[in-house]
C-alpha positions as CSV (number, residue, x, y, z in Angstrom):
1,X,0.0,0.0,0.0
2,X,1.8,3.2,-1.3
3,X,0.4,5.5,1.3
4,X,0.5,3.1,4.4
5,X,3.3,3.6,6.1
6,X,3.7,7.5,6.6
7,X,6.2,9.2,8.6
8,X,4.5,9.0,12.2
9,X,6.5,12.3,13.5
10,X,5.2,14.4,10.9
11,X,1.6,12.6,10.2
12,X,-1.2,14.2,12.0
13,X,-3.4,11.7,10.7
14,X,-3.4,8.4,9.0
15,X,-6.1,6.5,7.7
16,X,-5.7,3.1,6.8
17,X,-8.1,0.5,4.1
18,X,-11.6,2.7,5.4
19,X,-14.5,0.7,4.4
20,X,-18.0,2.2,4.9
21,X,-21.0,0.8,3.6
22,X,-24.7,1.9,3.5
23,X,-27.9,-0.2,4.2
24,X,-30.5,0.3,2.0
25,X,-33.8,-1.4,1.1
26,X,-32.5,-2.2,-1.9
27,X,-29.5,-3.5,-0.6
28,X,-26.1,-2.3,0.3
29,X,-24.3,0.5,-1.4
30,X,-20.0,0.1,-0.6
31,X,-19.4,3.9,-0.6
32,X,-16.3,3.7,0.8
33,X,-13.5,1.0,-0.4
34,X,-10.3,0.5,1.5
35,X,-9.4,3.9,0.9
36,X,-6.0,5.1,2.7
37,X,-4.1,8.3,2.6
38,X,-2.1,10.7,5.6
39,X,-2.1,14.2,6.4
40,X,1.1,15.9,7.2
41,X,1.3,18.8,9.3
42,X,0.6,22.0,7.6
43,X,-0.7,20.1,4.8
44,X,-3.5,21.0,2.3
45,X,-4.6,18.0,0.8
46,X,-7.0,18.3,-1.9
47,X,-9.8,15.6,-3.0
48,X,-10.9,15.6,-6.5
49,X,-13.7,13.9,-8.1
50,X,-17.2,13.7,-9.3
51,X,-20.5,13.9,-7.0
52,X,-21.1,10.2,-5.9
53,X,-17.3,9.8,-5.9
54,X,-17.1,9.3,-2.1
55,X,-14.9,12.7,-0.7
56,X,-17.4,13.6,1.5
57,X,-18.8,10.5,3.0
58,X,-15.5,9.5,3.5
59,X,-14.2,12.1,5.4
60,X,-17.3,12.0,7.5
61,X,-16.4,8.4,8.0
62,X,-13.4,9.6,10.1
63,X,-15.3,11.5,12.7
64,X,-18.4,9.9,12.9
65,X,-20.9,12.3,11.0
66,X,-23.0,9.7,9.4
67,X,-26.5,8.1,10.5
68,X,-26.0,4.6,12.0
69,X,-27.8,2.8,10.4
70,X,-27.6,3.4,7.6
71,X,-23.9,4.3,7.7
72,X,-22.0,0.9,8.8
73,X,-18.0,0.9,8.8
74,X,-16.8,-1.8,7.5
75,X,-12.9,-2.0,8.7
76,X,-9.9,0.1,8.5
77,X,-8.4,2.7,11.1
78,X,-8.4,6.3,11.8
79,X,-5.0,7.3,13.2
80,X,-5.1,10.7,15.1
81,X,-2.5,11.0,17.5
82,X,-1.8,7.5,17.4
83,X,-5.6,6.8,18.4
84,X,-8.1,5.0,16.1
85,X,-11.1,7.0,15.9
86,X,-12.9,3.8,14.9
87,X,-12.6,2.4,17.7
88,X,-13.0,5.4,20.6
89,X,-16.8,6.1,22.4
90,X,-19.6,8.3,21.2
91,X,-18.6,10.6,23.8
92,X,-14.8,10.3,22.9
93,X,-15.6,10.8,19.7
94,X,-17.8,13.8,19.8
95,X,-14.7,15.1,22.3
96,X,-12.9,15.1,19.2
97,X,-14.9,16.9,16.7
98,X,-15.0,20.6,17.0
99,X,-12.0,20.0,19.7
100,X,-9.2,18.1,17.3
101,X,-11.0,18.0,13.8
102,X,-13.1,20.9,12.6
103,X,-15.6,20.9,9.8
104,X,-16.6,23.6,7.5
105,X,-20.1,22.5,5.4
106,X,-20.7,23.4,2.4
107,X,-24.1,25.3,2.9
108,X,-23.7,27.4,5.9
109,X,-27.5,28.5,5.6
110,X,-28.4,25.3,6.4
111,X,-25.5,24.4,9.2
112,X,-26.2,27.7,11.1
113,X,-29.2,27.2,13.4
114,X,-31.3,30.2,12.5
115,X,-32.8,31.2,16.1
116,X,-29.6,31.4,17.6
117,X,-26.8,34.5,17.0
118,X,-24.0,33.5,15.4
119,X,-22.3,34.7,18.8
120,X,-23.7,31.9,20.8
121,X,-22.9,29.3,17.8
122,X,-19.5,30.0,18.0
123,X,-19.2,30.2,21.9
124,X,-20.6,26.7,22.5
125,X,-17.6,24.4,21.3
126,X,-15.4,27.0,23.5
127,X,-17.2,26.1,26.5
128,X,-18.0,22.9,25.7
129,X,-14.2,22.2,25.0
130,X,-12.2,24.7,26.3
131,X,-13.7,24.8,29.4
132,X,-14.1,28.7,29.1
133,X,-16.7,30.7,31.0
134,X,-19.5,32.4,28.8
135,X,-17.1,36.0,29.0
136,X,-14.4,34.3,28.1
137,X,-15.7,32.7,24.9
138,X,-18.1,35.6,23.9
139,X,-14.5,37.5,23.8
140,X,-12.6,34.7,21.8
141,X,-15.8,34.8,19.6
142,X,-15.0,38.1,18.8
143,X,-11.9,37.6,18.2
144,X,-12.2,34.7,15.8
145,X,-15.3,37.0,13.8
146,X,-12.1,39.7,13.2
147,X,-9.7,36.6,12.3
148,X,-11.9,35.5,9.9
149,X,-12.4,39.0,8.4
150,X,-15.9,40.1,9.9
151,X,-15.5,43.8,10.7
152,X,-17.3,45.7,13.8
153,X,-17.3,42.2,15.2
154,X,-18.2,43.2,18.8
155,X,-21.2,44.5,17.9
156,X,-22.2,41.4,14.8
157,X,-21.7,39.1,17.7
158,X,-25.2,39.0,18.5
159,X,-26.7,39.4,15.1
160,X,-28.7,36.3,13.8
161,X,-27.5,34.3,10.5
162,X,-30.0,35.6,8.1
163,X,-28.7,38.9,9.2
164,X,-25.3,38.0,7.1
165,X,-24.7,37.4,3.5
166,X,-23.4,33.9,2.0
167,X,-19.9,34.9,2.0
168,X,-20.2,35.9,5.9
169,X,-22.1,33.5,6.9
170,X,-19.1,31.1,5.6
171,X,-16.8,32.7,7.1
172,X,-18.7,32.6,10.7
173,X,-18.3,28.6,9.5
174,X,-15.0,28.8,9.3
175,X,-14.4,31.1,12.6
176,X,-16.8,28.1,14.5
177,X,-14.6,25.1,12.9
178,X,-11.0,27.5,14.0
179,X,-12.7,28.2,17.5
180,X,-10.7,25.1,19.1
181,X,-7.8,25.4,17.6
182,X,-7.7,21.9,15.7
183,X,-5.1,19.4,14.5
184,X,-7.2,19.0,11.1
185,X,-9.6,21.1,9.2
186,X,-11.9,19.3,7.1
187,X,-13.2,21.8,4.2
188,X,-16.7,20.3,2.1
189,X,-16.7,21.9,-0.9
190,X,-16.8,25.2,1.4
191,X,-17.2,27.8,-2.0
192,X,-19.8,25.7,-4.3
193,X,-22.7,28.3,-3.5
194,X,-21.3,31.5,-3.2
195,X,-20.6,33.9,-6.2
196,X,-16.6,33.6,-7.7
197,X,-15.7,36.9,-6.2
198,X,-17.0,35.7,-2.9
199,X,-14.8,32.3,-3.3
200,X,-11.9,34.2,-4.1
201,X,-12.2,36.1,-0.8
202,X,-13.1,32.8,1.3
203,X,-9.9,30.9,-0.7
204,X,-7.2,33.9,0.0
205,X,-9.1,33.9,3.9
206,X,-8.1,30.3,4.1
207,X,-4.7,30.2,2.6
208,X,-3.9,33.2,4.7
209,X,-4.8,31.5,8.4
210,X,-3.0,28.4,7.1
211,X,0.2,30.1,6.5
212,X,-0.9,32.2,10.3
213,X,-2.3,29.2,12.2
214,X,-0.2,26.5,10.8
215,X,-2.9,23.4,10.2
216,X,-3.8,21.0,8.5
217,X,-6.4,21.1,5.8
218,X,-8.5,18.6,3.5
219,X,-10.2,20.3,1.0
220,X,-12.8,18.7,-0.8
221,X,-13.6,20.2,-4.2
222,X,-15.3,18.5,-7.3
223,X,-13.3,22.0,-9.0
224,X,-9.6,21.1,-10.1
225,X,-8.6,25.0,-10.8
226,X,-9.1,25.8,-6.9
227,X,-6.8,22.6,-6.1
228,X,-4.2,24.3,-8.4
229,X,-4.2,27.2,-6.0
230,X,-3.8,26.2,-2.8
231,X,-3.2,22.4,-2.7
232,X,0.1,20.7,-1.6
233,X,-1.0,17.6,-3.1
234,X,-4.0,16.0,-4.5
235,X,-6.1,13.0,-3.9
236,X,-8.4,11.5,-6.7
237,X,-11.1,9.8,-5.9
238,X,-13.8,7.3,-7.9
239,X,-16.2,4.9,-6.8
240,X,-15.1,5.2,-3.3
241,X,-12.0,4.6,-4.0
242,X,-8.1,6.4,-4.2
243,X,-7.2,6.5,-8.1
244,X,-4.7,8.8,-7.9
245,X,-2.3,10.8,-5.4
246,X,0.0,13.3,-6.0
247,X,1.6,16.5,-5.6
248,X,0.1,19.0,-7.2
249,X,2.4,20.4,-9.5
250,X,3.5,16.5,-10.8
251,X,-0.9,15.5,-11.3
252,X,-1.3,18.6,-13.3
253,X,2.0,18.2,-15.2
254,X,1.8,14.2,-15.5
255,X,-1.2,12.8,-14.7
256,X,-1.4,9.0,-15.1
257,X,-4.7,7.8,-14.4
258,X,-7.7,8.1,-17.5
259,X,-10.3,9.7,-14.9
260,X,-7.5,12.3,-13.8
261,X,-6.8,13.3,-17.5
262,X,-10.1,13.1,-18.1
263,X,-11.2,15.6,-15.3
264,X,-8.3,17.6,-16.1
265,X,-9.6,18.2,-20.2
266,X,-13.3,19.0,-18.4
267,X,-11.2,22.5,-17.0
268,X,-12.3,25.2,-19.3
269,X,-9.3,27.0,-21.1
270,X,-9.2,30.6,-22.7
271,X,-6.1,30.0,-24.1
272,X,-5.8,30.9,-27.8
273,X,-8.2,33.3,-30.2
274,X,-11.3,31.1,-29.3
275,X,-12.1,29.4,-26.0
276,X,-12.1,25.6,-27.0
277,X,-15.1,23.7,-26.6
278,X,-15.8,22.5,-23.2
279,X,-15.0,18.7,-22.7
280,X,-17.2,16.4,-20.7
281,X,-17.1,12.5,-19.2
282,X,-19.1,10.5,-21.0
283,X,-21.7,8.1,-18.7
284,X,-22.1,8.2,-14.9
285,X,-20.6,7.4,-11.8
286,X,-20.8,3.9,-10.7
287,X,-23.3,3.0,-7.7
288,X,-21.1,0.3,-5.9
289,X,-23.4,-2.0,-4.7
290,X,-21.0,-4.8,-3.9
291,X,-17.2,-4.4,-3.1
292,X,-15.4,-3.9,-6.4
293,X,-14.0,-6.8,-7.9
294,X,-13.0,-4.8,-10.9
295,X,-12.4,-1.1,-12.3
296,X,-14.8,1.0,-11.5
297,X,-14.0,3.0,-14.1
298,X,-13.8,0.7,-16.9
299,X,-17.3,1.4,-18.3
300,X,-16.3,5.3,-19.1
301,X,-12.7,4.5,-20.2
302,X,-11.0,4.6,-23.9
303,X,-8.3,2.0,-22.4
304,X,-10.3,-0.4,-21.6
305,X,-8.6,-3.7,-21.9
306,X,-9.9,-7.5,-20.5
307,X,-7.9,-7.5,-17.4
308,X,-9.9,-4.4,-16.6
309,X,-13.3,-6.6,-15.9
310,X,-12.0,-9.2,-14.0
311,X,-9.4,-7.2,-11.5
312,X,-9.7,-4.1,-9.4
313,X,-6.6,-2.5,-9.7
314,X,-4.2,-1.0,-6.5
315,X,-2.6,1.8,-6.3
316,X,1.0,1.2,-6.8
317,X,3.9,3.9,-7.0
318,X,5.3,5.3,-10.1
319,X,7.2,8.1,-8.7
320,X,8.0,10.1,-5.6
321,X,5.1,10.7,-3.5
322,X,2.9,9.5,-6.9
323,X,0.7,6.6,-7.1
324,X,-1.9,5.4,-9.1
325,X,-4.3,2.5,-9.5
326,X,-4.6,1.3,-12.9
327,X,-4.0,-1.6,-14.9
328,X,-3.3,0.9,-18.2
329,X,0.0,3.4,-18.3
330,X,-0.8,6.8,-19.9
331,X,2.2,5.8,-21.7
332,X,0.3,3.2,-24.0
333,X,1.3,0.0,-22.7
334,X,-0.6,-2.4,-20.1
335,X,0.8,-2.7,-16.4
């Protein structure tokens, strides 16, 4: 396993062959398939792929986030600190979310409770974790509103989310998910539903209090031109699985597996007199409905070959810190 043995004085976390799988009337859906990766410290990891590709579900896997039922892990470890997360109590656990790991959703409309003031949403993991009295935190609060660039914040402290527009409502988000001062911060496709302007504010916030603050981010995005901004390296994902993993400078310049290159030619381009036409991936994701036994991607691929339907590829290394799981070389010739 290219990614399985990490070095443990730098690793802030380490997940090992994750399995999750959901119960459904009409059977089982394997969402997540012994997927493995680390996180250095002061990384940004990005995660790449299409919706249904599994980013999100499996980094909700890590700390818990999904209903059980239907949400069933399967195997595999969570390594934070040294401590499986798998394997801790619902109250350990939830000691760890908000405390070690923080989580920025993608809609913070519908994260925010609306009949509480964004104050008192960001004071509750700081008394809840920090142990800090209700001055105390309503003063951090404050502080963490200017941190995140929310101006007069002494006075917005008691204003109510719908009082705030998408952009500061995010940043509350992120102010809430800094509060404890985490290990890791987990980003959900953070900039999907605000305007581009408003992205490139919340992307320049986040690079800024990573260079400040010094943590460690996952980013998931489904949009490769933000990865190209910020990431350190870059994990593909497809049918809940790793495809790829890079860094990003060597995925954009040599990418190796056909769904990378293919989500790669899907980035529009204004280079030359006339934008080019926009490229697209034929078909759909798969739904895994049984642990794969073969490619998942073989139904959309040009490379197809036989060994393709009968064998699920693993990732295996083909440079440094670059690994890719494929049975086809973008080279031409068959592994």
């Amino acid at each position: 396993m290219p990614d399985g043995a990490p070095d443990l004085a730098t690793s802030v976390l380490d997940v090992r062959d994750l399995k999750t799988v959901f119960r459904t009337r009409g059977g089982e859906v394997h969402a997540v398939n012994s997927v493995s990766f680390h996180l250095e410290r002061g990384e940004l990891l990005g995660v790449v792929g299409e919706s249904g590709s599994g980013k999100s579900v499996t980094m909700m896997s890590l700390i818990g986030l999904l209903p059980s039922p239907p949400a069933e892990n399967r195997g595999g470890q969570v390594l934070l600190g040294g401590r499986d997360l798998l394997k801790v109590t619902d109250d350990e656990l939830r000691a760890v979310r908000g405390a070690k790991i923080g989580f920025i959703f993608q809609d913070p409309m519908t994260s925010l409770n609306p009949v509480f003031t964004v104050g008192n949403q960001i004071m509750e993991p700081l008394i809840r974790h920090m142990g800090l009295t209700k001055a105390q935190a309503r003063v951090r609060a404050a502080e963490l509103l200017e941190l995140v660039g929310i101006s007069d914040a002494a006075a917005r402290i008691d204003n109510y989310p719908h009082q705030f527009s998408g952009g500061m409502r995010q940043r509350v988000m992120i102010a809430i998910a800094l509060s404890c001062d985490p290990d890791v911060l987990i980003a959900d496709e953070p900039t999907t539903a605000l305007d581009v302007t408003i992205q490139a504010q919340i992307l320049e916030l986040v690079k800024g209090l990573r260079q400040k603050l010094g943590m460690a981010i996952i980013w998931i995005t489904h949009d490769l031109g933000v990865i190209a901004g910020i990431a350190d390296r870059v994990m593909v994902m497809y049918g809940g699985q790793v495809v790829e993993q890079a860094p990003v400078k060597e995925l954009f310049a040599n990418p190796q597996h056909p769904y990378t290159r293919a989500l790669l030619k899907t980035i529009p381009s204004l280079h030359g007199k006339r934008a080019a036409r926009l490229q697209v991936i034929e078909g759909q994701p798969p739904i895994m409905t049984a642990a794969p036994t073969a490619c998942a991607f073989r139904d959309r691929c040009a490379h197809r070959f036989d060994r393709c339907d009968r064998e699920n590829p693993l990732r295996r290394p083909i440079g440094a810190s670059h690994d890719v799981a494929c049975h086809w070389t973008a080279g031409g010739a068959h592994a």
